[in-house]
VMD Tcl script that builds the backbone (N, CA, C; Angstrom):
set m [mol new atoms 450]
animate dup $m
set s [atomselect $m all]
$s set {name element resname resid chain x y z} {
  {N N UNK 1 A 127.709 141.592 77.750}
  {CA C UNK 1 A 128.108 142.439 78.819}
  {C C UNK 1 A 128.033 141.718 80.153}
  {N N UNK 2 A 128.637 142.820 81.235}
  {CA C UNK 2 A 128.036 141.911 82.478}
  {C C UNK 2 A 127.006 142.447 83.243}
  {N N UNK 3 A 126.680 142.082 84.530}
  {CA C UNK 3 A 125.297 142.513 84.967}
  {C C UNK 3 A 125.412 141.647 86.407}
  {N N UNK 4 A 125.386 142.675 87.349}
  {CA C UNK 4 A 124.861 142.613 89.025}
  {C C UNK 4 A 124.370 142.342 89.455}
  {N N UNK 5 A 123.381 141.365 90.423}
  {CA C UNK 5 A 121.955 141.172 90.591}
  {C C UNK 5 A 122.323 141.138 92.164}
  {N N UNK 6 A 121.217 141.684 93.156}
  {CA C UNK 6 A 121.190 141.719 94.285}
  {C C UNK 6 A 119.491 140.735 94.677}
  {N N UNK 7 A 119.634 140.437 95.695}
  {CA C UNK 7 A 118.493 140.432 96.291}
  {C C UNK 7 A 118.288 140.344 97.687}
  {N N UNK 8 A 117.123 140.338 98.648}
  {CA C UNK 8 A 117.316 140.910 99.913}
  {C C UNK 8 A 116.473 139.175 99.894}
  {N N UNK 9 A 117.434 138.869 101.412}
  {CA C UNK 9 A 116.607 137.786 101.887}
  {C C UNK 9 A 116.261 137.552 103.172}
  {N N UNK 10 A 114.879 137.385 103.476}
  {CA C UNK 10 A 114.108 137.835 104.740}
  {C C UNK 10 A 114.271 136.969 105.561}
  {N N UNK 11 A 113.152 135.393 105.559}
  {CA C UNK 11 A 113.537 134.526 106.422}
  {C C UNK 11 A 113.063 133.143 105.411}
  {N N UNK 12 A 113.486 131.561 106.147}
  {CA C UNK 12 A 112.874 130.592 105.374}
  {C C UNK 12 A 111.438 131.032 105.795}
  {N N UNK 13 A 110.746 130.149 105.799}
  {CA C UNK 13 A 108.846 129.466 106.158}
  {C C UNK 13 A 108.457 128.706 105.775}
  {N N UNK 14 A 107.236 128.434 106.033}
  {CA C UNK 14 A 106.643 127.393 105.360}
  {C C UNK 14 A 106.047 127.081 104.326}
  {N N UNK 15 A 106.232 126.314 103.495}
  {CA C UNK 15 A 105.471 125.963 101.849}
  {C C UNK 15 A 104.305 126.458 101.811}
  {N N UNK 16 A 103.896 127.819 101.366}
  {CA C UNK 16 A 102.784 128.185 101.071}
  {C C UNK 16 A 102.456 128.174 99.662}
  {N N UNK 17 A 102.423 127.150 99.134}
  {CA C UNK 17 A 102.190 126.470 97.719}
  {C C UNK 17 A 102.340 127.091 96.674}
  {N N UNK 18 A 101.581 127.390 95.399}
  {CA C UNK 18 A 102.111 128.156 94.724}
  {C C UNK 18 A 102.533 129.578 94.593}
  {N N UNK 19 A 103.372 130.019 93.552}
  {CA C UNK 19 A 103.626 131.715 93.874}
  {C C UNK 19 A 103.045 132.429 92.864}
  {N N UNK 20 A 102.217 133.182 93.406}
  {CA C UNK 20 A 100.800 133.970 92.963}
  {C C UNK 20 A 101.858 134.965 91.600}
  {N N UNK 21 A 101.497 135.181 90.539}
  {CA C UNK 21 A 102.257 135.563 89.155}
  {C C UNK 21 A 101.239 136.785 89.381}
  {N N UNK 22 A 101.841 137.354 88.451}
  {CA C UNK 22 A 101.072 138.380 87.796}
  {C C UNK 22 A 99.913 138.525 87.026}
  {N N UNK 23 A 98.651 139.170 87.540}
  {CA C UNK 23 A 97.293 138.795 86.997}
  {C C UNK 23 A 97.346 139.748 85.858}
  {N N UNK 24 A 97.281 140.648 85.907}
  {CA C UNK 24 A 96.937 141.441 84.932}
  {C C UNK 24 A 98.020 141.453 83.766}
  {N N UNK 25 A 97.270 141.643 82.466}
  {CA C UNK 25 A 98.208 141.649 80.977}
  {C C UNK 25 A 99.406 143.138 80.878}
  {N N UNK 26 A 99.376 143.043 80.235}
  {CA C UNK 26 A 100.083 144.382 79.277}
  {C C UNK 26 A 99.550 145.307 78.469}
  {N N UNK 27 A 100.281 146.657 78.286}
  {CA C UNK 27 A 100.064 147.475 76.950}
  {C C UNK 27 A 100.829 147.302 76.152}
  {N N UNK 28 A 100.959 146.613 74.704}
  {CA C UNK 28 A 101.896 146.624 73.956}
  {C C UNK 28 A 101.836 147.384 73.031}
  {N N UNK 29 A 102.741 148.050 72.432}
  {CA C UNK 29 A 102.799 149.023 71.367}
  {C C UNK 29 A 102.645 148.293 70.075}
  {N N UNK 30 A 101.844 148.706 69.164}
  {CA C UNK 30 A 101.929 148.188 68.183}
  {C C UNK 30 A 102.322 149.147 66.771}
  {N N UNK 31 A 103.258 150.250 67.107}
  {CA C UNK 31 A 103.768 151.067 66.177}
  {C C UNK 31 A 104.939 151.662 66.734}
  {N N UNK 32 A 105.761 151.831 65.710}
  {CA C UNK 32 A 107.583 152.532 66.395}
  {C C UNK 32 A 106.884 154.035 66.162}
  {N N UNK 33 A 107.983 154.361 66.562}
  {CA C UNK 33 A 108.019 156.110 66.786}
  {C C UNK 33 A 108.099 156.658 68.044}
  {N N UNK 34 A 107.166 157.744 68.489}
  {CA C UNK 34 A 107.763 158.549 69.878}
  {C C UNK 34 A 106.854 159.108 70.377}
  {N N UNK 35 A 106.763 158.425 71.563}
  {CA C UNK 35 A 105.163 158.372 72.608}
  {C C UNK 35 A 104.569 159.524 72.774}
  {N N UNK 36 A 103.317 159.750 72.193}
  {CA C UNK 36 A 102.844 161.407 72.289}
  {C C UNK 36 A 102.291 161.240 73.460}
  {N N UNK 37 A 101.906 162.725 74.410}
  {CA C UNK 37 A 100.994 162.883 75.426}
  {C C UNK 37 A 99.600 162.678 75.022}
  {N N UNK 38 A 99.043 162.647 73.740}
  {CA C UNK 38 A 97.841 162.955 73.658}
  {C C UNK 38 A 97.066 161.251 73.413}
  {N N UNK 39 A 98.157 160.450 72.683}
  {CA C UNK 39 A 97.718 159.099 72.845}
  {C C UNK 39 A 98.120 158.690 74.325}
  {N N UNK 40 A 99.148 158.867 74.869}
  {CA C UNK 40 A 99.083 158.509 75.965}
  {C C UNK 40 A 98.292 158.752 77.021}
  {N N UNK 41 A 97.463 159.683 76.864}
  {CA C UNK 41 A 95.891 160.071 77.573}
  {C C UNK 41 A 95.046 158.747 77.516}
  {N N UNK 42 A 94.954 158.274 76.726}
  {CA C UNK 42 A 94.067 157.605 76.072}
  {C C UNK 42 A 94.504 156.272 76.331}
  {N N UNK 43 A 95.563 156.191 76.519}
  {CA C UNK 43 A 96.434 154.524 76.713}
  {C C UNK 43 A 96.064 154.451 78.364}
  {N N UNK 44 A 96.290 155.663 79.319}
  {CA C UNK 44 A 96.256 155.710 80.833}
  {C C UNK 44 A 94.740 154.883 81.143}
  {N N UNK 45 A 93.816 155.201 80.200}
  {CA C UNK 45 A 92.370 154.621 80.759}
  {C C UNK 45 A 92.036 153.436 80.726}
  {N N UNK 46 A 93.134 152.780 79.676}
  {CA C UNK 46 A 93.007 150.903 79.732}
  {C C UNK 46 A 94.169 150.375 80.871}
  {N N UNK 47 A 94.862 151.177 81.723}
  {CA C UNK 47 A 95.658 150.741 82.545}
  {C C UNK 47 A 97.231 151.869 82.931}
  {N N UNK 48 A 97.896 151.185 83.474}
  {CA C UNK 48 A 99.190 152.123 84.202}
  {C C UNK 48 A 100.102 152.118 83.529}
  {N N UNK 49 A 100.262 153.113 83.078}
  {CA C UNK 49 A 101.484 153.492 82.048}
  {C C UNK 49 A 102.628 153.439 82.812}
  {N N UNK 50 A 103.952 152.807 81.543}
  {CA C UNK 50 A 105.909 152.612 81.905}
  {C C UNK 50 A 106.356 153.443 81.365}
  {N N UNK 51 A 105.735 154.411 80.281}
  {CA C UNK 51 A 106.430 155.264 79.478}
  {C C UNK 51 A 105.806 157.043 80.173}
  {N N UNK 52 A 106.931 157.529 79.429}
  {CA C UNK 52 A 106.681 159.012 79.223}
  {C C UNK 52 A 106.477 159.641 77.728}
  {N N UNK 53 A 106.039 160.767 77.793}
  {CA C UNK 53 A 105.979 161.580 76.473}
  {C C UNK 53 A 106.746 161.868 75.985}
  {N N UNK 54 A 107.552 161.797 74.569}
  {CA C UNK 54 A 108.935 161.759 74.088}
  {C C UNK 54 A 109.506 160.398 74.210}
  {N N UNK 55 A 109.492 159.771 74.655}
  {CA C UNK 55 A 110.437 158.331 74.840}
  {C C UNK 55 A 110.230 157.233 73.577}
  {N N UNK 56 A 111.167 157.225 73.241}
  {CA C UNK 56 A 111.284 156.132 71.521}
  {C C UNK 56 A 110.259 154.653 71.719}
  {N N UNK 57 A 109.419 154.362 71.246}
  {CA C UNK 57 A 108.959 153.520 71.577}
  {C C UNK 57 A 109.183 152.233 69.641}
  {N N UNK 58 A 108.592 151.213 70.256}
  {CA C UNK 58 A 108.825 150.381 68.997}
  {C C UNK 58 A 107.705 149.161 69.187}
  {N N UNK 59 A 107.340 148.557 68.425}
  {CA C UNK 59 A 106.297 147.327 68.228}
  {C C UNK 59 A 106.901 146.458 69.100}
  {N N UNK 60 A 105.989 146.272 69.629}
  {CA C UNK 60 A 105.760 144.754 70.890}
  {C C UNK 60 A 106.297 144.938 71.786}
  {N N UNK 61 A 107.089 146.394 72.040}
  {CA C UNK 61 A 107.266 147.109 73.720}
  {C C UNK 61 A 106.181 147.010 74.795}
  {N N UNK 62 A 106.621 146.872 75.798}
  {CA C UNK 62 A 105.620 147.140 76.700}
  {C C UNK 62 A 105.454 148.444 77.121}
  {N N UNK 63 A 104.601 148.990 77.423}
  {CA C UNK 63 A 104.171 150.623 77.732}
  {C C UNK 63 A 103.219 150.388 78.508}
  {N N UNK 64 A 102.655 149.694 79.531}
  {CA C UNK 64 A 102.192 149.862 80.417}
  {C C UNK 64 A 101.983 148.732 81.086}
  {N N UNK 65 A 100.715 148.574 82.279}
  {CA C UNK 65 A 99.968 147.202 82.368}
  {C C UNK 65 A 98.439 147.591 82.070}
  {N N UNK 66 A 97.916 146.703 81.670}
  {CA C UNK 66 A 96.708 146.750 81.285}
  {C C UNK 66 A 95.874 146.396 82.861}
  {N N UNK 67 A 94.515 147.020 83.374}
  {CA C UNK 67 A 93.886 146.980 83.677}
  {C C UNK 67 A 93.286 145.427 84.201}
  {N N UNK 68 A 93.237 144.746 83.294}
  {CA C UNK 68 A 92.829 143.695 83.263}
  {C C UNK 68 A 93.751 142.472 82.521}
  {N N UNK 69 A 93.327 141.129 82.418}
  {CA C UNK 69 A 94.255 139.833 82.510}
  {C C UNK 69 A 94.865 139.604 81.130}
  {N N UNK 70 A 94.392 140.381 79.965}
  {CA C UNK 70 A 94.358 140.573 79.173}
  {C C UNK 70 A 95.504 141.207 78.442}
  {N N UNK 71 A 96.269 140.925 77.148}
  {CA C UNK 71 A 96.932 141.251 76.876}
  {C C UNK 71 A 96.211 142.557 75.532}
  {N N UNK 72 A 96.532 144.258 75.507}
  {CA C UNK 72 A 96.258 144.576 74.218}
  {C C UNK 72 A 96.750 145.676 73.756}
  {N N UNK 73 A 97.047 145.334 72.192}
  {CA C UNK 73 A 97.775 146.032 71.643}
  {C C UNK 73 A 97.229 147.387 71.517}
  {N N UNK 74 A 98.037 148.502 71.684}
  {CA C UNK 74 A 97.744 150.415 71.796}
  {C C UNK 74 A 98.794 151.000 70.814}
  {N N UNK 75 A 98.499 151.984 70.411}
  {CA C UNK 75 A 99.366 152.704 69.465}
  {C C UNK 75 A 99.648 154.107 70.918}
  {N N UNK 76 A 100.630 153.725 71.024}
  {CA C UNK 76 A 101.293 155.135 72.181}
  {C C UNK 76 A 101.685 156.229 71.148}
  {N N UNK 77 A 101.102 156.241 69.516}
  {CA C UNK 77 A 102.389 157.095 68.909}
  {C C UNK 77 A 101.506 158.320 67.972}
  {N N UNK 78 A 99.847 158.051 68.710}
  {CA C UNK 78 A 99.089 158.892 67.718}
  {C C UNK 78 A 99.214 159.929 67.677}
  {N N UNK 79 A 99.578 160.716 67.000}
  {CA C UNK 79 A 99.534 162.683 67.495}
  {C C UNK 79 A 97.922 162.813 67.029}
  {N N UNK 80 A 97.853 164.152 67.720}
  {CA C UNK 80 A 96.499 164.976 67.803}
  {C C UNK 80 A 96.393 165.256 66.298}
  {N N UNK 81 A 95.358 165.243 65.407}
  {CA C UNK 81 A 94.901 166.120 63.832}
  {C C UNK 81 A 94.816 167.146 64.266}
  {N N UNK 82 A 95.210 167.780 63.448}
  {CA C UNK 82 A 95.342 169.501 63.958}
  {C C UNK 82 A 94.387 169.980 62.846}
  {N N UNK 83 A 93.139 170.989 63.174}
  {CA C UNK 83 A 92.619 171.494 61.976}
  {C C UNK 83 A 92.038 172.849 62.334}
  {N N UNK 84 A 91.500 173.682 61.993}
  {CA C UNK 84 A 91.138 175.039 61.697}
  {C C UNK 84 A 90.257 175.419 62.138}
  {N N UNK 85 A 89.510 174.280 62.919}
  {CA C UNK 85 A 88.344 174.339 63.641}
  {C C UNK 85 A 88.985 173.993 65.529}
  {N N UNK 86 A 88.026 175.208 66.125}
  {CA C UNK 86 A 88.263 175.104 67.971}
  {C C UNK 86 A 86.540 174.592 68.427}
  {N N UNK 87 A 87.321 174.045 69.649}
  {CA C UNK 87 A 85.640 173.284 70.374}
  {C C UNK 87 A 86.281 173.965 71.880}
  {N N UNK 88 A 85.503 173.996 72.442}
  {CA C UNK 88 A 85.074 174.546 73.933}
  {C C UNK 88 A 86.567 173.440 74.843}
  {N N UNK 89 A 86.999 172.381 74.941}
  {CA C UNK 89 A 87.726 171.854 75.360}
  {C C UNK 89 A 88.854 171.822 74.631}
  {N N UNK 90 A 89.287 172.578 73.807}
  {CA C UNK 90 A 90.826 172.826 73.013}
  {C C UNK 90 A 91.753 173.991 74.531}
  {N N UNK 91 A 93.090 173.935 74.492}
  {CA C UNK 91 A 93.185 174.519 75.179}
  {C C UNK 91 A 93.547 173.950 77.116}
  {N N UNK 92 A 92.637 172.829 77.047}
  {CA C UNK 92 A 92.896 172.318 78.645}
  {C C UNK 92 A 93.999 171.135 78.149}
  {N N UNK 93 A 94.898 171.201 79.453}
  {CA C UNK 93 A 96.128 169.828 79.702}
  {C C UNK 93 A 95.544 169.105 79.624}
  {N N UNK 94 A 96.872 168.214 78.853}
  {CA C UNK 94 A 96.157 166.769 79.250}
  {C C UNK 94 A 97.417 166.106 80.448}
  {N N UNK 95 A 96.745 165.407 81.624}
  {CA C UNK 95 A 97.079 165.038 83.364}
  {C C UNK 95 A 97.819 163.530 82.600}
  {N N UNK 96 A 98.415 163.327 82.883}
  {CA C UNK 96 A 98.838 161.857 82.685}
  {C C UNK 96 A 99.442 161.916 84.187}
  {N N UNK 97 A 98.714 159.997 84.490}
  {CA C UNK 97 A 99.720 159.929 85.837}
  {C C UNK 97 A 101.248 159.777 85.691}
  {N N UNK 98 A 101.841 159.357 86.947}
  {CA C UNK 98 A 103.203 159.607 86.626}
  {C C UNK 98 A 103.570 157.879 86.479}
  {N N UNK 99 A 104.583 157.428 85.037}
  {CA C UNK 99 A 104.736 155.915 84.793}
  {C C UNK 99 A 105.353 155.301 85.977}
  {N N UNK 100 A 105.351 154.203 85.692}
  {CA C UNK 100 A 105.456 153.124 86.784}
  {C C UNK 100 A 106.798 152.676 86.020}
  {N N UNK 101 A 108.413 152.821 87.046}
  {CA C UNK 101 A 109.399 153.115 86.503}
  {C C UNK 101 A 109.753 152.028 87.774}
  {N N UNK 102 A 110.170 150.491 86.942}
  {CA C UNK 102 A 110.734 149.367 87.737}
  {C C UNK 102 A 112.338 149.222 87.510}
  {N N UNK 103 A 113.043 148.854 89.153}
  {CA C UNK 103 A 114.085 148.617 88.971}
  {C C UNK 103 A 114.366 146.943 87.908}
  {N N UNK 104 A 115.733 146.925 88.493}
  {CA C UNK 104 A 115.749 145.835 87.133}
  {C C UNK 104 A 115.693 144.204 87.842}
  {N N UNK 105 A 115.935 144.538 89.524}
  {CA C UNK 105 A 115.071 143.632 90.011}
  {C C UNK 105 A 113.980 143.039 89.885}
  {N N UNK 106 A 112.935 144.729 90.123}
  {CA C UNK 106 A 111.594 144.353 89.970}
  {C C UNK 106 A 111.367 144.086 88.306}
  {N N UNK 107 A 111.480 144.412 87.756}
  {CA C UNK 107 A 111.332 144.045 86.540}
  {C C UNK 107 A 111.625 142.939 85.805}
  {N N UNK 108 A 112.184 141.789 86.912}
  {CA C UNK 108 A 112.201 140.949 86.347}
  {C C UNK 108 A 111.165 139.663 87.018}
  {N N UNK 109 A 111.053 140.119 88.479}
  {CA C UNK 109 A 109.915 139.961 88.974}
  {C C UNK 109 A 108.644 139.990 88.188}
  {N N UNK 110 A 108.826 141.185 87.208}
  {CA C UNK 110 A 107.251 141.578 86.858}
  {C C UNK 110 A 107.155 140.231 85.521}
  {N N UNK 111 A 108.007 140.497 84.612}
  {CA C UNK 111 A 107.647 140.120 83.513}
  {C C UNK 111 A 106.799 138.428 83.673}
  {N N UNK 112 A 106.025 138.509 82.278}
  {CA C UNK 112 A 105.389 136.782 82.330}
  {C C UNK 112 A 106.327 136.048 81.434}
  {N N UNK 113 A 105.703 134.890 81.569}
  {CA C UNK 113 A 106.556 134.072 80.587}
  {C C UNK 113 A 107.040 134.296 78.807}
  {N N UNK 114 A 106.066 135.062 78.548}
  {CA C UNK 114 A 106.162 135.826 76.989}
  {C C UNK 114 A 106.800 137.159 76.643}
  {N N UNK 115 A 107.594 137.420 77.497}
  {CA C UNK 115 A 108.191 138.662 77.723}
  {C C UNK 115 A 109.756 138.842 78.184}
  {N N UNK 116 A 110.735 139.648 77.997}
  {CA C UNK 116 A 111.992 139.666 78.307}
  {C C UNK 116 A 112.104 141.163 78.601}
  {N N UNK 117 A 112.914 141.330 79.518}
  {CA C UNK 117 A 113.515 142.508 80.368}
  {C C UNK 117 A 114.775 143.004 79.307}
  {N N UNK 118 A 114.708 144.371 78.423}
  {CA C UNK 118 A 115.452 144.638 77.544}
  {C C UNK 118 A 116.610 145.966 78.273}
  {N N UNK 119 A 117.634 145.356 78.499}
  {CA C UNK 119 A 118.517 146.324 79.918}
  {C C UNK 119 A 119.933 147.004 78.964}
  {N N UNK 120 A 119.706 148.186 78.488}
  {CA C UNK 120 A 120.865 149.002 78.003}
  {C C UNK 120 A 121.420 149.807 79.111}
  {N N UNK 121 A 122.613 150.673 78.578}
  {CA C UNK 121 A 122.841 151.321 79.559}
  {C C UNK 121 A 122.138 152.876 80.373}
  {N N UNK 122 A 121.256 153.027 79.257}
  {CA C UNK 122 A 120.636 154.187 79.335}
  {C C UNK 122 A 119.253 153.716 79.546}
  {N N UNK 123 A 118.739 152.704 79.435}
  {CA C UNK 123 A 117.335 152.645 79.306}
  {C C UNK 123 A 116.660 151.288 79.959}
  {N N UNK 124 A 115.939 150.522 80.854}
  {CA C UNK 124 A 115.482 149.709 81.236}
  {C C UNK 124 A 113.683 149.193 80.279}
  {N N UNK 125 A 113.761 148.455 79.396}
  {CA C UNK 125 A 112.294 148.253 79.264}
  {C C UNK 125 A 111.658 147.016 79.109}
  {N N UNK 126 A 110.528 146.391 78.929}
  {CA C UNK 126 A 109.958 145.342 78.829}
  {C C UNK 126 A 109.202 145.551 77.251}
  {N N UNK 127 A 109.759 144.097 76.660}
  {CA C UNK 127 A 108.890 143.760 75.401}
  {C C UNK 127 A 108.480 142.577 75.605}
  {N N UNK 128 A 107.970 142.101 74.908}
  {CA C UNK 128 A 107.210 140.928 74.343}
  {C C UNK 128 A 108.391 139.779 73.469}
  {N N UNK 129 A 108.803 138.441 73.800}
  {CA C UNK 129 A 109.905 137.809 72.961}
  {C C UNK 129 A 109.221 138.026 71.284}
  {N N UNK 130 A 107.918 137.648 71.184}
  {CA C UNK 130 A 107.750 137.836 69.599}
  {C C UNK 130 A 107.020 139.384 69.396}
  {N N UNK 131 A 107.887 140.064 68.563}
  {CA C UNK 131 A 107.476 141.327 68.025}
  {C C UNK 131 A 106.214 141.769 67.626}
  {N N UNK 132 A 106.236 140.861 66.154}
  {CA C UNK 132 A 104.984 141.325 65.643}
  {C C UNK 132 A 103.511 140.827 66.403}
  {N N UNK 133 A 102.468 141.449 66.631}
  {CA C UNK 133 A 101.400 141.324 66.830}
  {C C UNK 133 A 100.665 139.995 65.934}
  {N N UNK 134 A 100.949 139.820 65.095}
  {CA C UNK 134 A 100.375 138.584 64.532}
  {C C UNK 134 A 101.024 137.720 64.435}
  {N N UNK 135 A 102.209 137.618 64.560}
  {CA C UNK 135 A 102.910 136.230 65.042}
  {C C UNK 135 A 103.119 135.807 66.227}
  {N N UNK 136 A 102.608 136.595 67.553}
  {CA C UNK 136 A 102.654 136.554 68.690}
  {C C UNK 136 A 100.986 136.122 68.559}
  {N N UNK 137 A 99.950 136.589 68.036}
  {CA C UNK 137 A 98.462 135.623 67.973}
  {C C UNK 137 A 99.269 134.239 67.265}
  {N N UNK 138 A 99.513 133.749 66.412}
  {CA C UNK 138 A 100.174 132.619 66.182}
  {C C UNK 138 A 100.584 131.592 66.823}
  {N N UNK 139 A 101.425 132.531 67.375}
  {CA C UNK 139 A 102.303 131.647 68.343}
  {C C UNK 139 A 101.185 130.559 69.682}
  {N N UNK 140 A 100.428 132.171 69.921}
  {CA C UNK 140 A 99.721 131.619 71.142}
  {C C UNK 140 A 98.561 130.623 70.663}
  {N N UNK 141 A 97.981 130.285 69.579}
  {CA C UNK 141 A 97.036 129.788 69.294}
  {C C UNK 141 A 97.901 128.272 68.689}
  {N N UNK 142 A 98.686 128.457 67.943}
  {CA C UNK 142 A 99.416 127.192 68.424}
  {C C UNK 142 A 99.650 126.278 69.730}
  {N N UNK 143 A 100.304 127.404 70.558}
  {CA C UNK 143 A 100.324 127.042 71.884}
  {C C UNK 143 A 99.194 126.181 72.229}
  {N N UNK 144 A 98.025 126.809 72.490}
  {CA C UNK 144 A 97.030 126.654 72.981}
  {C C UNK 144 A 96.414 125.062 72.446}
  {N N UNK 145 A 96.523 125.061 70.965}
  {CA C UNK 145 A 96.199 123.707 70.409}
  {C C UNK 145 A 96.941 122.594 70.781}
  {N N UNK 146 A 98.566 123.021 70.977}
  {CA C UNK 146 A 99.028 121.799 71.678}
  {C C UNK 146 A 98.947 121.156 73.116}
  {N N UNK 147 A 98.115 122.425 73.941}
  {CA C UNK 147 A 97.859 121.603 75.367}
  {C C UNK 147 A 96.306 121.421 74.873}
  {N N UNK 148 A 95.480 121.543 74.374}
  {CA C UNK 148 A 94.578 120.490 74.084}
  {C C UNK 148 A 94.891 119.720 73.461}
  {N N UNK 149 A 95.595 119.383 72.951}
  {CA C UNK 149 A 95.591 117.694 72.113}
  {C C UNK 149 A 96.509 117.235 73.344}
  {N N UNK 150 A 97.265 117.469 73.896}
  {CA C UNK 150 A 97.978 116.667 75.125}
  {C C UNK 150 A 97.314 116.548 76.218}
}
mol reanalyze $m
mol bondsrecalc $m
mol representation Tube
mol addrep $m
């Protein structure tokens, strides 16, 4: 397809050396299906959620940023067990903040080097280039062995 890109440009300056990346990791999904509110409660407390409740999600999506520098895998897709028994807190909402919804500028801004900006016409999201969760540990521990031996 094709694809537009704008950007706004301010002024030159001076070489202020390197350009500060993105510290903090990701939430990656590590199950397909369709983002419940009630895991997504639970995903909000390790960091800032990209998704909403209902929205198709799939393995090695990104669904949020994590808190910290750290990359880790969340299941956005748990539903609640439903059983026959009530507790004193059945009954209250659950608050989710509201996701962090990047243009496709910023979003390309955001992503790290292990990651690609996935742009349909209906939908903007961030995954991970390797899917599975254990070939993405793979990958990186490879990685890692070849800048120590170099």
């Amino acid at each position: 397809g094709l694809g537009v890109m704008s950007h706004l440009f301010h002024e030159y300056g001076p070489d202020r050396g390197e350009i500060a990346a993105r510290k903090n990791g990701s939430l990656v999904s590590m199950e397909n299906g369709e983002a419940m509110a009630y895991a997504l409660n639970m995903v909000q407390e390790r960091g800032r959620l990209m998704v909403e409740p209902g929205e198709p999600i799939y393995a090695g999506m990104i669904v949020g940023e994590n808190a910290r520098e750290n990359d880790i895998p969340v299941n956005p897709c748990k539903a609640k067990r439903l059983t026959n028994m009530r507790s004193s807190g059945d009954g209250k909402g659950i608050q989710l903040n509201p996701p962090l919804k990047l243009s496709l500028e910023r979003a390309l801004e955001y992503i790290g080097s292990d990651e690609y900006v996935e742009a349909t016409p209906k939908h903007l999201r961030l995954r991970k280039k390797i899917l599975d969760e254990t070939r993405r540990k793979r990958a990186e521990q490879s990685r890692v062995v070849k800048m120590a031996a170099a």
